[in-house]
PDB file with SEQRES, HELIX, SHEET and CRYST1 records, atoms N, CA, C and O in Angstrom:
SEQRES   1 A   63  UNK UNK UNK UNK UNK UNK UNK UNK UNK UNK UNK UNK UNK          
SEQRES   2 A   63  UNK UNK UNK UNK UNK UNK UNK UNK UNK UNK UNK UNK UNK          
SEQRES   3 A   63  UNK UNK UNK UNK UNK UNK UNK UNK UNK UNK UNK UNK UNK          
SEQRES   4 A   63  UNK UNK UNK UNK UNK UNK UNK UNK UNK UNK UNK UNK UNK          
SEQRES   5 A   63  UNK UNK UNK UNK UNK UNK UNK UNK UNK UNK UNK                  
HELIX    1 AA1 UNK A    9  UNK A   16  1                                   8    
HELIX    2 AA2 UNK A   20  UNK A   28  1                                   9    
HELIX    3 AA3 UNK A   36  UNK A   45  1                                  10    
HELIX    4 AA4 UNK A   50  UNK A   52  5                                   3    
HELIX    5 AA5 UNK A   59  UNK A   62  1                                   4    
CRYST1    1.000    1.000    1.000  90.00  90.00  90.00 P 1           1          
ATOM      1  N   UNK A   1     -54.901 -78.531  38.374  1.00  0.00           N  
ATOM      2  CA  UNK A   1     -56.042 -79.396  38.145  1.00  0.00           C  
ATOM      3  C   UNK A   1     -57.251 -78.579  37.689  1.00  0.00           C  
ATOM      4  O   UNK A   1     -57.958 -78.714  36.691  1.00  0.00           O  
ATOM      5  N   UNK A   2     -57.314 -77.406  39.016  1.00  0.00           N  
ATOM      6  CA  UNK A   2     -58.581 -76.189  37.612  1.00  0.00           C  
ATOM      7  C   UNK A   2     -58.762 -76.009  36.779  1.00  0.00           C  
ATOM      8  O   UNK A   2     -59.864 -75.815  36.265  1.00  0.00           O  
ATOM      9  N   UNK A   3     -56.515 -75.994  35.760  1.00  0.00           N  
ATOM     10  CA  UNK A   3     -57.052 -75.533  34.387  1.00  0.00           C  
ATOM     11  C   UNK A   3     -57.133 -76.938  33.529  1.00  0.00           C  
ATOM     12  O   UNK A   3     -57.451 -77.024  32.343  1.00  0.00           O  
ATOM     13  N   UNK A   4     -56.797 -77.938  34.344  1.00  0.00           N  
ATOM     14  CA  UNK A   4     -56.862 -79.150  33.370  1.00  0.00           C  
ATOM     15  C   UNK A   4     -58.688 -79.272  32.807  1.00  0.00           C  
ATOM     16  O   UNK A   4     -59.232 -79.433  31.714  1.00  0.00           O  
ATOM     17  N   UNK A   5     -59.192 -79.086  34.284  1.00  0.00           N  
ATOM     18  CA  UNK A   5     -60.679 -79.053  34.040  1.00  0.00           C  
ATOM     19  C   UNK A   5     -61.268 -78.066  33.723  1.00  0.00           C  
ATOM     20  O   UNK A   5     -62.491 -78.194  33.780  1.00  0.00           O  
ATOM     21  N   UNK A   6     -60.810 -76.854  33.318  1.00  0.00           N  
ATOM     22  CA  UNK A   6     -61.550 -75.955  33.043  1.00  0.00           C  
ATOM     23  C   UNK A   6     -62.540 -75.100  33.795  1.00  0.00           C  
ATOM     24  O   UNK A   6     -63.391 -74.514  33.125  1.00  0.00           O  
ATOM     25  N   UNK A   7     -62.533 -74.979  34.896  1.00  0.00           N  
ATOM     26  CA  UNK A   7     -63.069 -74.574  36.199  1.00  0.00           C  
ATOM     27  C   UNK A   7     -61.911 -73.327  36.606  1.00  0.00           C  
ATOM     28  O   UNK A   7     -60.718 -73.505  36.854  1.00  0.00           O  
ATOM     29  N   UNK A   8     -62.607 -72.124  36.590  1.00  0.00           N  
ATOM     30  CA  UNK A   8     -62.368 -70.923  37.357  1.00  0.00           C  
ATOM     31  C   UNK A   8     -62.767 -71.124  39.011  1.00  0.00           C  
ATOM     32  O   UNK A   8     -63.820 -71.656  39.364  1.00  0.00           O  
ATOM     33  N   UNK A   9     -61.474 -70.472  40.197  1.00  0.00           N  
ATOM     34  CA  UNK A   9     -61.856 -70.408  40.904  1.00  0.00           C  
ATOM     35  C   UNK A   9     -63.611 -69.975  41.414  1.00  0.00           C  
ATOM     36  O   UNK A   9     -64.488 -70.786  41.710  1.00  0.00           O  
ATOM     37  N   UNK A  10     -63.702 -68.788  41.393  1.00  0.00           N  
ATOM     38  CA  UNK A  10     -65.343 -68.508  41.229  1.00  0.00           C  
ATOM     39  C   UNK A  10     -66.358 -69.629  41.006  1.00  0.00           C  
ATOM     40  O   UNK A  10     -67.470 -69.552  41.526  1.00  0.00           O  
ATOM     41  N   UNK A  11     -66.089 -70.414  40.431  1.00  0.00           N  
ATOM     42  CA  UNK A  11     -67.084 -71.464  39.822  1.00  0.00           C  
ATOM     43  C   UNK A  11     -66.787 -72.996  41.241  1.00  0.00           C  
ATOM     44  O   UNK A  11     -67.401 -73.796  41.947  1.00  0.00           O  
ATOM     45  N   UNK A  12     -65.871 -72.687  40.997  1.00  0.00           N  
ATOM     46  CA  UNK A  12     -65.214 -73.964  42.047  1.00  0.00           C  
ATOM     47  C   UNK A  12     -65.904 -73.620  43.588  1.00  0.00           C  
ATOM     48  O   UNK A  12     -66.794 -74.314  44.078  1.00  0.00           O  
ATOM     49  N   UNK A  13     -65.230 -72.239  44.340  1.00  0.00           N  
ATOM     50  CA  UNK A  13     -65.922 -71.805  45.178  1.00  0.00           C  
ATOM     51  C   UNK A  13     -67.650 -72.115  45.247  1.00  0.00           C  
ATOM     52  O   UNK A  13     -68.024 -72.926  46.094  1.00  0.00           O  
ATOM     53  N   UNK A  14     -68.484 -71.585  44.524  1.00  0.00           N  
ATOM     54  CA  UNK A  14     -69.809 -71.553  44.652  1.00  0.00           C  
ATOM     55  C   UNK A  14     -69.779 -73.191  44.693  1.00  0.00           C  
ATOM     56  O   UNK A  14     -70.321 -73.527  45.746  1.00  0.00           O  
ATOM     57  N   UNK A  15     -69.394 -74.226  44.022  1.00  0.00           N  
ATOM     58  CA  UNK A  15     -69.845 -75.768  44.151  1.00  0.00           C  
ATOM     59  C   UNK A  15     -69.487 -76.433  45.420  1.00  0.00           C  
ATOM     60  O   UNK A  15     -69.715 -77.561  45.859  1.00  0.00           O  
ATOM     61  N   UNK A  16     -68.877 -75.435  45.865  1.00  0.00           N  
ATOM     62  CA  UNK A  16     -68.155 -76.378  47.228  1.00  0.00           C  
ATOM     63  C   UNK A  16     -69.217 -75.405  48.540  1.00  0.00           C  
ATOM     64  O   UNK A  16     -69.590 -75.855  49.624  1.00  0.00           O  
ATOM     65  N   UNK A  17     -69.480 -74.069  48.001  1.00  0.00           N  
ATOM     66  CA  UNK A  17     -70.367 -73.373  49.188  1.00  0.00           C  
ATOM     67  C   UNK A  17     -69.367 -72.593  50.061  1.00  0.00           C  
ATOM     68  O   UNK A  17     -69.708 -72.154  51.159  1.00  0.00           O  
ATOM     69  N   UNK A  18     -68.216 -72.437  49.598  1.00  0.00           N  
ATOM     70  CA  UNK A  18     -67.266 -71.414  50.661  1.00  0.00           C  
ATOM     71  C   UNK A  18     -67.083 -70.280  49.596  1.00  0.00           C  
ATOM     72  O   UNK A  18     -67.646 -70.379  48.506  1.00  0.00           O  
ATOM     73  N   UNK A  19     -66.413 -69.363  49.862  1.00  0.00           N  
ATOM     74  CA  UNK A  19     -65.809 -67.739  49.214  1.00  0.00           C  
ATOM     75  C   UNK A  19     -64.658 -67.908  48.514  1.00  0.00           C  
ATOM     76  O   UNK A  19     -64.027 -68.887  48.912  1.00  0.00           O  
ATOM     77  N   UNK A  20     -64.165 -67.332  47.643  1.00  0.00           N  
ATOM     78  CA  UNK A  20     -63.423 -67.534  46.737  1.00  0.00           C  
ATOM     79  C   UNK A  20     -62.030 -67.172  48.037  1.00  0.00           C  
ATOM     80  O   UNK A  20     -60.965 -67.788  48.073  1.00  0.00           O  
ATOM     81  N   UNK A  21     -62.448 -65.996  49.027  1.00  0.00           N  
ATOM     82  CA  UNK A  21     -61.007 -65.825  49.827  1.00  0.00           C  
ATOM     83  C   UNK A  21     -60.720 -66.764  50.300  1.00  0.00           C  
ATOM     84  O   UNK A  21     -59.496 -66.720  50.424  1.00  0.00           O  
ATOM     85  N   UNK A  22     -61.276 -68.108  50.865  1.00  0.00           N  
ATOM     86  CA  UNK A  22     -61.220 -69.120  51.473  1.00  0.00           C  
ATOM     87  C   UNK A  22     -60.262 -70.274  51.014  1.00  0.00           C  
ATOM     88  O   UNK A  22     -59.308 -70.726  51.647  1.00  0.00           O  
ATOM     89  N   UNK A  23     -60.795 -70.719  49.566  1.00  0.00           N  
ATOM     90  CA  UNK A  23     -60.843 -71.041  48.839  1.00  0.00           C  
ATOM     91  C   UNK A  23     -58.912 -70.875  47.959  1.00  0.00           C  
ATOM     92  O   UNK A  23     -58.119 -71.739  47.585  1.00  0.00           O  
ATOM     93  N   UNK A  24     -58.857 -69.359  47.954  1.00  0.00           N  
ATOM     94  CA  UNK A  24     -57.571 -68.790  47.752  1.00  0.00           C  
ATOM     95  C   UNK A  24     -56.360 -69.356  48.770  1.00  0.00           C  
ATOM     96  O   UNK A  24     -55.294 -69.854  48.408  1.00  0.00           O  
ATOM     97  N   UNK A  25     -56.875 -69.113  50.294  1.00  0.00           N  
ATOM     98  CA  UNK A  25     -55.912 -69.557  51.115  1.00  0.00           C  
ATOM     99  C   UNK A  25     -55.556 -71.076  51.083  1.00  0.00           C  
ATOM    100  O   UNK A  25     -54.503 -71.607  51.438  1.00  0.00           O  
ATOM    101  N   UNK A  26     -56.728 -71.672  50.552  1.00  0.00           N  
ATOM    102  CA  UNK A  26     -56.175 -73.492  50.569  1.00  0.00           C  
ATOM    103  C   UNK A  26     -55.261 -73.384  49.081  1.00  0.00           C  
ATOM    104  O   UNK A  26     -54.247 -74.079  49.018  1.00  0.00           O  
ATOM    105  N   UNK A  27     -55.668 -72.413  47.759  1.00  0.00           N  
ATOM    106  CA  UNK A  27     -54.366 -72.896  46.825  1.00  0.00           C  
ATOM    107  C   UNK A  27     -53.326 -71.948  47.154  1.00  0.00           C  
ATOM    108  O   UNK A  27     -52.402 -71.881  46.342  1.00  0.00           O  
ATOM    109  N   UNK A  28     -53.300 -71.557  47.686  1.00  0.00           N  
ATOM    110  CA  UNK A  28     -51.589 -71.178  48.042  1.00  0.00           C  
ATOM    111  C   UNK A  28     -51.036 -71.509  49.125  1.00  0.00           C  
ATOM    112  O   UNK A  28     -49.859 -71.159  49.210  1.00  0.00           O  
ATOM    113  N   UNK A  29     -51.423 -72.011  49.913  1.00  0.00           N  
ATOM    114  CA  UNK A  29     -50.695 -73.448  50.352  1.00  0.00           C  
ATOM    115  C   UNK A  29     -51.085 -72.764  52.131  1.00  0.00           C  
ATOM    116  O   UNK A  29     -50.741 -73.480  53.071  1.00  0.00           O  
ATOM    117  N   UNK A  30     -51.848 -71.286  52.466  1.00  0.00           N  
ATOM    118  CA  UNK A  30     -52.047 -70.447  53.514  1.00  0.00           C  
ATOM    119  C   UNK A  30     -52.441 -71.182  54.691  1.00  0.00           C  
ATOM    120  O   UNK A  30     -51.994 -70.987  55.821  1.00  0.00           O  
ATOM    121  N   UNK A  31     -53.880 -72.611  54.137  1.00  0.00           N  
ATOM    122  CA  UNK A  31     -53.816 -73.170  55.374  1.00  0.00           C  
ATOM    123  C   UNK A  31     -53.300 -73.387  56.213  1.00  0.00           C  
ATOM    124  O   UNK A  31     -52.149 -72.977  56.066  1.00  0.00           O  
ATOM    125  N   UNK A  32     -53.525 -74.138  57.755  1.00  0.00           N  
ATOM    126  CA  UNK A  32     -53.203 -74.749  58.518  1.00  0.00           C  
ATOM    127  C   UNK A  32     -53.324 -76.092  58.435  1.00  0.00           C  
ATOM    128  O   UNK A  32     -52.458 -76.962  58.526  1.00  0.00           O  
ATOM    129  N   UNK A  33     -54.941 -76.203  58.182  1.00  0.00           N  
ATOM    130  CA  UNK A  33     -55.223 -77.229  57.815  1.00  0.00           C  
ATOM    131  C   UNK A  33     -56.442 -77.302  57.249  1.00  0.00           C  
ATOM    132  O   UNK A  33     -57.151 -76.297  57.281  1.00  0.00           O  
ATOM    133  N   UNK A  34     -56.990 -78.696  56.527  1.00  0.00           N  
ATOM    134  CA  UNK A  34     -57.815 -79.069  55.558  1.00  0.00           C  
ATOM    135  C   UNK A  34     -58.708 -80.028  56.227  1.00  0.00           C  
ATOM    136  O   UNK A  34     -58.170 -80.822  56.999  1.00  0.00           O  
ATOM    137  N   UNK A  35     -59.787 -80.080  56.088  1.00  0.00           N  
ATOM    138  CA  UNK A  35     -61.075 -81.198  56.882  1.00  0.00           C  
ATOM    139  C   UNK A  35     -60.968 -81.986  55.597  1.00  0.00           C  
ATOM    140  O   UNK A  35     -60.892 -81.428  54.503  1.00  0.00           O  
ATOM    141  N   UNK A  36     -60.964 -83.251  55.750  1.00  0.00           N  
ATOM    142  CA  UNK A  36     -61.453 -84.224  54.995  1.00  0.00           C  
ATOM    143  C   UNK A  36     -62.642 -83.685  53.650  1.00  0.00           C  
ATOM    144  O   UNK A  36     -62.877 -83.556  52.449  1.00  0.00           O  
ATOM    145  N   UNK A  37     -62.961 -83.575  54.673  1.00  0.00           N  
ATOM    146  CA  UNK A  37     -64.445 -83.733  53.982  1.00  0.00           C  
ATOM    147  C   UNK A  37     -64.500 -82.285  52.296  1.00  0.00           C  
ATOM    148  O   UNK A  37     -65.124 -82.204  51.238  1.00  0.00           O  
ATOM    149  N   UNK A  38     -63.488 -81.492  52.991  1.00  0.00           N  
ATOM    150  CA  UNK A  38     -63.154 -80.467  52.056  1.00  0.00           C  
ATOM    151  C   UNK A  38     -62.660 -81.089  50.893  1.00  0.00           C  
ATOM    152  O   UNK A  38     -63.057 -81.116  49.728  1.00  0.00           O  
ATOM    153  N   UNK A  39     -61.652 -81.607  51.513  1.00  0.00           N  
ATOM    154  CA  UNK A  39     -60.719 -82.270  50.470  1.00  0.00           C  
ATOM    155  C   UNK A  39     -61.448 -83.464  49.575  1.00  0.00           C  
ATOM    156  O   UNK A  39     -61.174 -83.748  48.409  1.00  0.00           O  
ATOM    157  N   UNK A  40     -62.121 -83.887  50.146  1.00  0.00           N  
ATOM    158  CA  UNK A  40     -63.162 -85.119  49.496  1.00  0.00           C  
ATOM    159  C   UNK A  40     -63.982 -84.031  48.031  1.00  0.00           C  
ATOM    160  O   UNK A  40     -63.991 -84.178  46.809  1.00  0.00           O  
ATOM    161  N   UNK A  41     -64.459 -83.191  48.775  1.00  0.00           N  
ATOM    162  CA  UNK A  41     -65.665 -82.246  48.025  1.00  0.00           C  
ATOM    163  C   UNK A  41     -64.649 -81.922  46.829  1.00  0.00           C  
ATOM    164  O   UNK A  41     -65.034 -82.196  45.692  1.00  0.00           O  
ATOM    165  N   UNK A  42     -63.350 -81.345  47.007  1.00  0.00           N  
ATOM    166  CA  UNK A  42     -62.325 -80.699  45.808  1.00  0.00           C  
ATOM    167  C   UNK A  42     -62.287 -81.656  44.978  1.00  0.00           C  
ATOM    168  O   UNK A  42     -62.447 -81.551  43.762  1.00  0.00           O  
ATOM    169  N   UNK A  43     -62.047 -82.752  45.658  1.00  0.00           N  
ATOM    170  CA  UNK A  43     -61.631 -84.018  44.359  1.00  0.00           C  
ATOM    171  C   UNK A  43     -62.878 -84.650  43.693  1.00  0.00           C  
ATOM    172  O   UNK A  43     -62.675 -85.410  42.747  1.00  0.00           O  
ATOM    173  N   UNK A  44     -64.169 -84.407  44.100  1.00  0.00           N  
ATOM    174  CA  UNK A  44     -65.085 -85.066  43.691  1.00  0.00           C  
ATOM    175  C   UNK A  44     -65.906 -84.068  42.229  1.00  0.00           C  
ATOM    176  O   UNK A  44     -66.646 -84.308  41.275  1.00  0.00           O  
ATOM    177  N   UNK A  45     -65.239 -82.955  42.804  1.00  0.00           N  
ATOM    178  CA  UNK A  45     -66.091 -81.811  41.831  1.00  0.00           C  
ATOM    179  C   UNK A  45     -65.154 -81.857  40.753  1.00  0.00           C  
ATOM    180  O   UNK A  45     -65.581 -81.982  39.605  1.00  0.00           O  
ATOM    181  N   UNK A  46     -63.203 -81.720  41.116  1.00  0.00           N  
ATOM    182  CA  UNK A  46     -62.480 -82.046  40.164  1.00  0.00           C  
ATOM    183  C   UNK A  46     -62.220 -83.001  39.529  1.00  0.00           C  
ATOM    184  O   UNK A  46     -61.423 -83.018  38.592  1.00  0.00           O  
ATOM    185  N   UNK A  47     -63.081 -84.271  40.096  1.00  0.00           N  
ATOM    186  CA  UNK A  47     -62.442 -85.810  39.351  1.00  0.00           C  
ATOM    187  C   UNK A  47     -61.271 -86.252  39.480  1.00  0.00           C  
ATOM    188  O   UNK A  47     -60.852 -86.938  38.547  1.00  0.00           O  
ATOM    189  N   UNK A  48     -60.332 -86.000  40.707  1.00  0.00           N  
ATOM    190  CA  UNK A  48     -59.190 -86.186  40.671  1.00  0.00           C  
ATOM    191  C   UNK A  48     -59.037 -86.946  42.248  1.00  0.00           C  
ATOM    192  O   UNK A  48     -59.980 -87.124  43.018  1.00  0.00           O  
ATOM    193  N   UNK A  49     -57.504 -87.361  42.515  1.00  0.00           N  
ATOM    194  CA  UNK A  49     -57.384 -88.167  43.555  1.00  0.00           C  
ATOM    195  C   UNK A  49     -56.496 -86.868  44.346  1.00  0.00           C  
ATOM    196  O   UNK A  49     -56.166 -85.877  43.693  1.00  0.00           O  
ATOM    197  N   UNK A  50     -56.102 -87.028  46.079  1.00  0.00           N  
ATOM    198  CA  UNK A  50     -56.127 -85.922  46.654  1.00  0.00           C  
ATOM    199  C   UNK A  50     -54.732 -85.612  46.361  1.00  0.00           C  
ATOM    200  O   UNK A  50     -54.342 -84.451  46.476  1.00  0.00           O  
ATOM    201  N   UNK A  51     -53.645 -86.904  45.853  1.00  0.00           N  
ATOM    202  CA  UNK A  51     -52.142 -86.319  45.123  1.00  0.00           C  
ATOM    203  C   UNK A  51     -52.238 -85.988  44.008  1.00  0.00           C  
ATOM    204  O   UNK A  51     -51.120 -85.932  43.496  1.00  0.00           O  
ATOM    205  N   UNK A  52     -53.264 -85.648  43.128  1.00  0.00           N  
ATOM    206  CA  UNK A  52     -53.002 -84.783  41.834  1.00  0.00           C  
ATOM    207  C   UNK A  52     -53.174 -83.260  42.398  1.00  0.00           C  
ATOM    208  O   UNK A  52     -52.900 -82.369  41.595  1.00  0.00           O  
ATOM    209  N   UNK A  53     -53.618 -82.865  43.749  1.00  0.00           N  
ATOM    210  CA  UNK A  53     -53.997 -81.718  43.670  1.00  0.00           C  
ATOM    211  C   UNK A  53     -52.750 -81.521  45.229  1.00  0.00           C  
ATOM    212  O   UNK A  53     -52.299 -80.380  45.328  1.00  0.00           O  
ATOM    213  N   UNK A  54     -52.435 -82.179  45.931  1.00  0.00           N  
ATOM    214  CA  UNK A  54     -51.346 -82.193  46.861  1.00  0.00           C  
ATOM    215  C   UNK A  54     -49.785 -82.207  46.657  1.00  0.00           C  
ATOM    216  O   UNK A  54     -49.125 -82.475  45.653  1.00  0.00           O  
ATOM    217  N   UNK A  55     -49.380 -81.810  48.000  1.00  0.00           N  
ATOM    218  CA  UNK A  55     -47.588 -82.107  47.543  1.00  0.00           C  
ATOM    219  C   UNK A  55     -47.205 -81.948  48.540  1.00  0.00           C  
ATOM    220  O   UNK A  55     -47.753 -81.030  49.150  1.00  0.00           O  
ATOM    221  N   UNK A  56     -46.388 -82.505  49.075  1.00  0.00           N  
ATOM    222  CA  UNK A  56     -45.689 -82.601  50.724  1.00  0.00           C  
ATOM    223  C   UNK A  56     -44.410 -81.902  50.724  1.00  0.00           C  
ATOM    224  O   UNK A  56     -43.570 -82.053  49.837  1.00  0.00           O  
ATOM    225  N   UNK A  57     -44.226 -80.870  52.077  1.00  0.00           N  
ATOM    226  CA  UNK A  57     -43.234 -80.007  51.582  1.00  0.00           C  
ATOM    227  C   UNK A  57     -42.694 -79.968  52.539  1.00  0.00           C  
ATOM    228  O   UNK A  57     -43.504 -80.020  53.465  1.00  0.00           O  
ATOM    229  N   UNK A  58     -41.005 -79.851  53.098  1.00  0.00           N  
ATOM    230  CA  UNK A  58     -40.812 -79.808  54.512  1.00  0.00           C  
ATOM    231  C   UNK A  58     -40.558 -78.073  55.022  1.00  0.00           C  
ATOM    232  O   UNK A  58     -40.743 -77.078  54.321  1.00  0.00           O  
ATOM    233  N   UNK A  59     -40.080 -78.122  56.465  1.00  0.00           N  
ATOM    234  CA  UNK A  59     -39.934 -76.700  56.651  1.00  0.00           C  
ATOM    235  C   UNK A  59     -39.035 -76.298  55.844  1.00  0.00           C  
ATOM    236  O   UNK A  59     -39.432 -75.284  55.269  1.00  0.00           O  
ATOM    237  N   UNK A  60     -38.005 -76.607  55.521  1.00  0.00           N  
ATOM    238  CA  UNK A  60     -37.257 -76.282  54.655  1.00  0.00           C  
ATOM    239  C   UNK A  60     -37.488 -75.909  53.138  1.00  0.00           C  
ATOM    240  O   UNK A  60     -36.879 -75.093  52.446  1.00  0.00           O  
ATOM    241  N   UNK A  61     -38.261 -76.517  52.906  1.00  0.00           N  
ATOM    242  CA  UNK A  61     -38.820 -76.437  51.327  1.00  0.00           C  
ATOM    243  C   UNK A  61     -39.667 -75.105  51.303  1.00  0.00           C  
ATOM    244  O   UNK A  61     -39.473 -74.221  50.468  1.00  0.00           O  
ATOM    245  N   UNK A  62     -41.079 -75.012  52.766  1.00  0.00           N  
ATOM    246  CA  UNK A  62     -41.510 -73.585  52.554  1.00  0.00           C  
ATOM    247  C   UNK A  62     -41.294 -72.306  52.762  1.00  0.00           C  
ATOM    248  O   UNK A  62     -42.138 -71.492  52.386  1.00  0.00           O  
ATOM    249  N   UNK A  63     -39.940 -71.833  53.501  1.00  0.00           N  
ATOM    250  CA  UNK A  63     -39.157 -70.827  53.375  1.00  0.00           C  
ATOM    251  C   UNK A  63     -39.161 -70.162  52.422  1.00  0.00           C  
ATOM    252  O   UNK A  63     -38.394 -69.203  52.336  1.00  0.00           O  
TER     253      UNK A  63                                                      
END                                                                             
């Protein structure tokens, strides 16, 4: 969805107000978990809904 929009991490980070390391751990999937309100902020800056940027995976799948 970054490169659809053209948004570098770096750029994304500073609009949302967290660090690009932060930021890193939610796209590679590192979380635990995600606050709403994060996830609200990603999709609002990207224009997107929270399954263009999600994907449900079981234990099996993240091995």
């Amino acid at each position: 969805m970054m490169a659809k929009r053209k948004i570098r991490s770096k750029e994304l980070a500073e609009k949302m107000g967290i660090t690009e390391a932060n930021l890193s751990i939610l796209k590679t999937g590192k979380a635990k978990a995600i606050r709403f309100s994060t996830l609200a902020l990603i999709c609002e800056i990207l224009d997107c809904q929270p399954g263009d940027i999600l994907a449900y995976e079981t234990e099996a799948e993240e091995v």
